[in-house]
C-alpha positions in Angstrom: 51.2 13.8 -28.2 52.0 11.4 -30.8 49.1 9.1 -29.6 46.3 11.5 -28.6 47.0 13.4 -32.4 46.5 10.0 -34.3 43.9 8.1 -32.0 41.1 9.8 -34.1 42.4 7.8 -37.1 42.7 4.9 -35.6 39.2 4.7 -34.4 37.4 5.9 -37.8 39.8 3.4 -39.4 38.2 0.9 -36.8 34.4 2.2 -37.5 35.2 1.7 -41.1 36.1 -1.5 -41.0 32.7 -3.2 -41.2 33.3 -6.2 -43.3 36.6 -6.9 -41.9 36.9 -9.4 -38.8 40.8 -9.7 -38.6 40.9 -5.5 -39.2 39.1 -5.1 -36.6 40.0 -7.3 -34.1 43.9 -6.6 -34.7 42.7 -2.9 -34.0 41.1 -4.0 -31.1 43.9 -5.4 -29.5 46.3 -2.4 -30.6 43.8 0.0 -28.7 44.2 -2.3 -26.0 48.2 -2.0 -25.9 47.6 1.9 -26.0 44.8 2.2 -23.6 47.8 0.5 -21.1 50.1 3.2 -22.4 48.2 5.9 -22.7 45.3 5.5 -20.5 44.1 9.3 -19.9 44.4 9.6 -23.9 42.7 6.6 -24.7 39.5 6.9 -21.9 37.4 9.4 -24.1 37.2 6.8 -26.7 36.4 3.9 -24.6 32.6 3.5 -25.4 34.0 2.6 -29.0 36.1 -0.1 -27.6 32.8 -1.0 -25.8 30.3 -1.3 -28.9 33.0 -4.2 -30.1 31.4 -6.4 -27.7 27.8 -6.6 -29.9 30.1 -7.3 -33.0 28.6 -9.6 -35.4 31.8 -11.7 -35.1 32.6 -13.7 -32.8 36.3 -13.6 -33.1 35.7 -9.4 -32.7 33.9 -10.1 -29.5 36.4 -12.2 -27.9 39.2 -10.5 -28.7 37.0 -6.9 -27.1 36.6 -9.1 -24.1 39.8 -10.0 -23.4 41.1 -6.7 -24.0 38.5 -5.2 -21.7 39.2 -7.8 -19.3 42.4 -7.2 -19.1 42.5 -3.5 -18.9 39.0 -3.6 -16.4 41.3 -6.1 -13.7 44.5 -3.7 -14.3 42.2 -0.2 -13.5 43.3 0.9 -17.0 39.4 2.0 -17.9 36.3 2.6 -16.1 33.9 0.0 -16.3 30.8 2.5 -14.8 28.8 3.5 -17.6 29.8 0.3 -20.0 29.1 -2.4 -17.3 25.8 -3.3 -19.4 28.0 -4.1 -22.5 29.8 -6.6 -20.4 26.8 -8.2 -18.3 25.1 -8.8 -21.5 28.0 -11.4 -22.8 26.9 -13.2 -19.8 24.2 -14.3 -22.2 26.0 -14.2 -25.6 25.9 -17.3 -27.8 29.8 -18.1 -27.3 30.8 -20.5 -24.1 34.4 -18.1 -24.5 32.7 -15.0 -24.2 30.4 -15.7 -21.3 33.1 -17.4 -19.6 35.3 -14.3 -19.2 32.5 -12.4 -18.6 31.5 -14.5 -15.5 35.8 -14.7 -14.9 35.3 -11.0 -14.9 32.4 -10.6 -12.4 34.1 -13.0 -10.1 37.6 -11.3 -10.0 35.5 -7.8 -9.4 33.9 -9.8 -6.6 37.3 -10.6 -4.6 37.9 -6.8 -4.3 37.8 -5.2 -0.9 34.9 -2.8 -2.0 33.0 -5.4 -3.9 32.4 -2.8 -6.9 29.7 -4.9 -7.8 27.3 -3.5 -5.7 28.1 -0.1 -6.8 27.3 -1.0 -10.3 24.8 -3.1 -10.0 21.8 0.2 -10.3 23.5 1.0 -13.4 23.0 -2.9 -15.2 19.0 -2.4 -13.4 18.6 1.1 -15.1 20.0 0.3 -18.5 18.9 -3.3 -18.7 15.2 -2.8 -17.9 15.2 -0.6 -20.6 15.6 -2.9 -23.2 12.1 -4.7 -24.9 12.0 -8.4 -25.2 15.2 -9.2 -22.6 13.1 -10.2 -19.8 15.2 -13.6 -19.7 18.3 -12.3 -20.3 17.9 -9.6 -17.7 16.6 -12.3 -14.7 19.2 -14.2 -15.8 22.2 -11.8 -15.1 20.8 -10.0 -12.2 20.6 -13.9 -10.4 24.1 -14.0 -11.3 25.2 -10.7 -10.3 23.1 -10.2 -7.0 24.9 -13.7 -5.8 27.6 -11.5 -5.2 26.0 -9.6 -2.8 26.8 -10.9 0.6 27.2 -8.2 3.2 23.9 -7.5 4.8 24.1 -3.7 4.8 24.3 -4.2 1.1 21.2 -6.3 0.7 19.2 -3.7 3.0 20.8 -0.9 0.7 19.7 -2.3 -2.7 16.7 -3.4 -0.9 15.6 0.6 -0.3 17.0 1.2 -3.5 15.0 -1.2 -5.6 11.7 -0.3 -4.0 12.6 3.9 -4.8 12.7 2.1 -8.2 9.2 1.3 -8.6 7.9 5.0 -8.7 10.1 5.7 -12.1 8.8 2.4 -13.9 6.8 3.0 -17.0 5.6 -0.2 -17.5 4.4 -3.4 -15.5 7.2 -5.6 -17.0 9.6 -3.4 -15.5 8.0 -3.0 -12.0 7.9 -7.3 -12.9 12.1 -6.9 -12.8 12.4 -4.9 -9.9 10.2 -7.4 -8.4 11.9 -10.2 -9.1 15.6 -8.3 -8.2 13.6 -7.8 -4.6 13.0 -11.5 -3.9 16.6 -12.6 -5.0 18.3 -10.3 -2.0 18.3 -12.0 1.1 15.6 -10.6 3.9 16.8 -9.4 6.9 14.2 -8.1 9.7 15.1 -4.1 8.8 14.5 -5.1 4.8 11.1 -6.6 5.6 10.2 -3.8 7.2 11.6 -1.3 4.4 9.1 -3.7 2.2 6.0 -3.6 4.5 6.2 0.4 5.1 7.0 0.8 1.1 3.4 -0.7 0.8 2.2 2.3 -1.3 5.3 2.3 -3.7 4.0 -1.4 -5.4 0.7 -1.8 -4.6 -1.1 -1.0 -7.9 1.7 -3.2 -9.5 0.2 -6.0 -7.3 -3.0 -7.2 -10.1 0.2 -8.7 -12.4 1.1 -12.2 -11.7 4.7 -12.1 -11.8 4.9 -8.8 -8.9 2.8 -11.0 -6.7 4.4 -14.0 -7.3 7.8 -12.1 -6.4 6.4 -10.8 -3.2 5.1 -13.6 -2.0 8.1 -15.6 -2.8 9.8 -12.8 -0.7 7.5 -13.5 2.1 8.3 -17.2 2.1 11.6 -16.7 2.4 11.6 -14.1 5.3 9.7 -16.7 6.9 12.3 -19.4 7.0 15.4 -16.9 7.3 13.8 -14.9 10.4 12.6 -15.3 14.3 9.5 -17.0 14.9 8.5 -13.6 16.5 8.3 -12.1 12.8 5.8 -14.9 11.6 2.9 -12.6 12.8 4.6 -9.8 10.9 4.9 -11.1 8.1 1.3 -13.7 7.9 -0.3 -10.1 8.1 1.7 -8.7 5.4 1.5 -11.8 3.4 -2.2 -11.3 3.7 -2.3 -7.4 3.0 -0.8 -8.5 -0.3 -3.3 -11.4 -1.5 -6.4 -9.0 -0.7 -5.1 -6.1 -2.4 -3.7 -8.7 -5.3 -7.8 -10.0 -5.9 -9.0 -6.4 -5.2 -6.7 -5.2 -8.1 -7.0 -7.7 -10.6 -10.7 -7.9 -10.4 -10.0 -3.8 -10.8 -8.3 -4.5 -13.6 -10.4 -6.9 -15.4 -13.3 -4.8 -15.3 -11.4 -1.8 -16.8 -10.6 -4.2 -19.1 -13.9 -4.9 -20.0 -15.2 -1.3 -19.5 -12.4 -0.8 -22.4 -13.5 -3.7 -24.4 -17.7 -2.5 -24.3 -16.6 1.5 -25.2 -14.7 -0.4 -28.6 -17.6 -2.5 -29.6 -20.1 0.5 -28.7 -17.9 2.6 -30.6 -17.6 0.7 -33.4 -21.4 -0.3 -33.3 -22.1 3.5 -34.0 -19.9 4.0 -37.0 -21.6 1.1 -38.6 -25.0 2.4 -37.7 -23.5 5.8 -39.1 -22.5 4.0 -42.3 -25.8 2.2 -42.7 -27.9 5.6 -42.1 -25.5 7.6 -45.2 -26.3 4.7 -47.3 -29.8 4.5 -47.1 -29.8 8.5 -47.7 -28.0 8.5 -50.4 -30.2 5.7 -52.0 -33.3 8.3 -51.4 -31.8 11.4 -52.2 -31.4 12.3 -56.9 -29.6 15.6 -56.9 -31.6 17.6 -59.7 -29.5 20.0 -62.0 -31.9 23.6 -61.1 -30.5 24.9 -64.6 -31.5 21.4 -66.4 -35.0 22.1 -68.0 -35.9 18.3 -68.7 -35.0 17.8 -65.1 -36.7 20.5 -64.0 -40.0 19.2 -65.8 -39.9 16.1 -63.7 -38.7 17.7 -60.9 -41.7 17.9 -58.9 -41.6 14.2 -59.2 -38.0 14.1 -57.6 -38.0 14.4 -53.9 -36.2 17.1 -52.7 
């Protein structure tokens, strides 16, 4: 009761800490001895714990990293939810920190359920949403999807990656999923999941990087399977270079469509501009109650 009255405290006295790195990180680890203690009282407060981990000091990172760590390995918090806050140190600028990330990932591995796999749509969902980490997101989903060994997984995040494409809102992101796609190893039943999916990444196809994924997908279904596929997948291959041209040339001349209704557009409201000028450069407005103007009024045009 003790700890669940005065947790509140301890957390605003953690959010007010801003310009104090050893404050903050000695907090850190004190949440961390409570959150062992006191796990149920402590969980509700765990995203704080969390947002530590983009810190402007590195000293409050690490010391959020190996608390989380620690309590992640011992089952003391959930990780679902938060997992993006630790796959981003996979990229942070300290060696320390992304080593214990990747020490993290690999110990999560070992586990009979692989609970990597479960979270692995949650890093996809929350990841892609971010602008300007297109690196940083390849980059951690070719770490993380190396853990994905069991076939029925690969064929699972294989059906789940192409429902994907339907809730992109933007090229670059259809470009991720993509990319994700031709990192899982290709079984005959994922090919065919791919091939019959046609529809769901077709009009993504005009952008170089989904092509290049697909067909890099297709290259390596056709050293991995039976000779019997190559048929299969020459046909495919070749469904996806026609439609490729078909939409790029699609795309360039909507493009240019675009490009001639600007310069048209813009064409008229100089013309527009140029027409008001010269009116205004004809037209004297005469004052009707102005009898020296109205002498010479016939003279004005009107």
């Amino acid at each position: 009761q003790f700890c669940e009255k005065h947790l509140p405290l301890l957390f605003s006295a953690l959010a007010k800490a801003k310009d104090s790195t050893v404050m903050k990180a000695n907090t850190i680890v004190a949440l961390g001895d409570l959150a062992f203690r006191f796990p149920n009282e402590v969980e509700p407060y765990t995203h704080h714990i969390y947002a530590c981990l983009r810190d402007q000091s590195i000293k409050v990172r690490r010391h959020t990293m190996m608390v989380l760590t620690h309590l992640i390995l011992n089952d003391m918090v959930k990780v679902k939810g938060n997992v993006c806050e630790i796959a981003l140190c996979l990229r942070d600028e300290d060696q320390r920190i992304r080593d214990m990330s990747r020490l993290l990932f690999h110990e999560l591995s070992k586990r009979s359920q692989n609970p990597i796999y479960n979270l692995l749509p949650d890093i996809v969902s929350q990841l892609s949403q971010m602008p300007n980490r297109k690196d940083d997101f390849r980059a951690i989903m070719s770490f993380l999807l190396g853990f994905i060994k069991k076939e029925r997984q690969n064929e699972m995040l294989t059906e789940k990656f192409l429902q994907r494409f339907s809730n992109c809102t933007s090229i670059s992101q259809k470009g991720d999923i993509a990319f994700c796609l031709s990192l899982l190893k290709m079984n005959e039943r994922s090919v065919k999941l791919l091939s019959d999916g046609f529809k769901s990444y077709k009009d993504a196809l005009f952008d170089e990087d989904v092509k290049r994924s697909f067909i890099a997908i297709v290259a390596k279904a056709k050293k991995s399977l039976k000779q019997e596929m190559r048929p299969f997948l020459e046909e495919w291959e070749e469904k996806i270079n026609e439609l490729a041209e078909d939409s790029q040339a699609n795309e360039q001349a909507g493009a240019r469509a675009k490009a001639n209704r600007k310069r048209a557009k813009r064409n008229k409201k100089q013309l527009n501009a140029i027409e008001e000028d010269e009116e205004d450069e004809d037209y004297e407005e005469v004052d009707p109650f102005d009898k020296e103007n109205a002498i010479v009024g016939s003279q004005t045009p009107i």
